[in-house]
N, C-alpha and C positions, 0 to 999 in steps of 0.2 A: 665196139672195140673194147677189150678188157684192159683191166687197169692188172699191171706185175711189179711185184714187191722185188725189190736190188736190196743185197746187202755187201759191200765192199772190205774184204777178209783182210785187205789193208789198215784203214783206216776206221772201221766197225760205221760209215756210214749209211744207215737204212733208207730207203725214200719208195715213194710208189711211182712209176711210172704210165703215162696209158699210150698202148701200144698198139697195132696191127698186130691179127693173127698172127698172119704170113712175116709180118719182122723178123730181123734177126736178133738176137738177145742184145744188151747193150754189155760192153765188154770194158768201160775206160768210165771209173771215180769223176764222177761231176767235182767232185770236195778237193781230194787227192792226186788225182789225174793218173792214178798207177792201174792197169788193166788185171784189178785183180775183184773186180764188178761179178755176183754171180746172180743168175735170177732165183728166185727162190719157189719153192713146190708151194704152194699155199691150197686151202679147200675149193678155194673159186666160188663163186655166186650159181645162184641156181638160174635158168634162162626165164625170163618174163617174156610173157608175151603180150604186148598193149594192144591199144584200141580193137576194135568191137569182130567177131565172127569168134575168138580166142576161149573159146571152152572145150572142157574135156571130150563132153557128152558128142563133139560133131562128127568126130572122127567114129562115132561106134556103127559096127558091122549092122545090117538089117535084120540079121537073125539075134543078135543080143535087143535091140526095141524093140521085135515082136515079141521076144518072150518075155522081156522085162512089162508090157502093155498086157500080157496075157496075165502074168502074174498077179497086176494090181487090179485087173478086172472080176478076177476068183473069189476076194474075200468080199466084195461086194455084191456079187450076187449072192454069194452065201449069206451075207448077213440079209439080202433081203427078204431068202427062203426059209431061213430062220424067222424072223418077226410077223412072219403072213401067220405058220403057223400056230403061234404064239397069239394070236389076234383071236384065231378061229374056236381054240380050246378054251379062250377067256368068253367067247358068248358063248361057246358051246354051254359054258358051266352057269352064264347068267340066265341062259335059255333053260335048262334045267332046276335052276332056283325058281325061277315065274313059276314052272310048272307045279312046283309041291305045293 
């Protein structure tokens, strides 16, 4: 249930109230008692969601984690196609050093 800010154009009393959705606005000065009570537009809170299953990632489609699983498995074969290479020109060159 969200909490709504009153400010009373009567009397200039402010106060937060917390309320049902579905309520109806309150209309009558707790302070004053003259029904000149408005609710006020404020930014609102952002919705939290507690306890445990409440992450982004659950809701994603199966075509975005297969490509996102494809993607991060790219640069690691690459790097390991990279280092073999790199392995094999390094004795290539010590094998060639014995030799002279």
């Amino acid at each position: 249930m969200p909490t709504y800010d009153y400010l009373c154009s009567g009397c200039g009393h402010a106060f937060e109230k917390f309320q049902s959705i579905t309520a109806s606005p309150s209309k009558k000065c707790p302070e004053c008692k003259k029904m000149k009570l408005q609710r006020l537009i404020g930014s609102g809170a952002g919705v939290i969601f507690k306890g445990t299953g409440f992450y982004e990632t659950d809701y994603r489609s199966k075509s975005y984690t297969d490509a996102k699983s494809k993607a991060e498995t790219k640069p690691k074969e690459a790097e390991k196609k990279k280092d073999k290479p790199k392995a094999e020109k390094s004795e290539s060159k010590e094998s060639s050093k014995k030799k002279k």
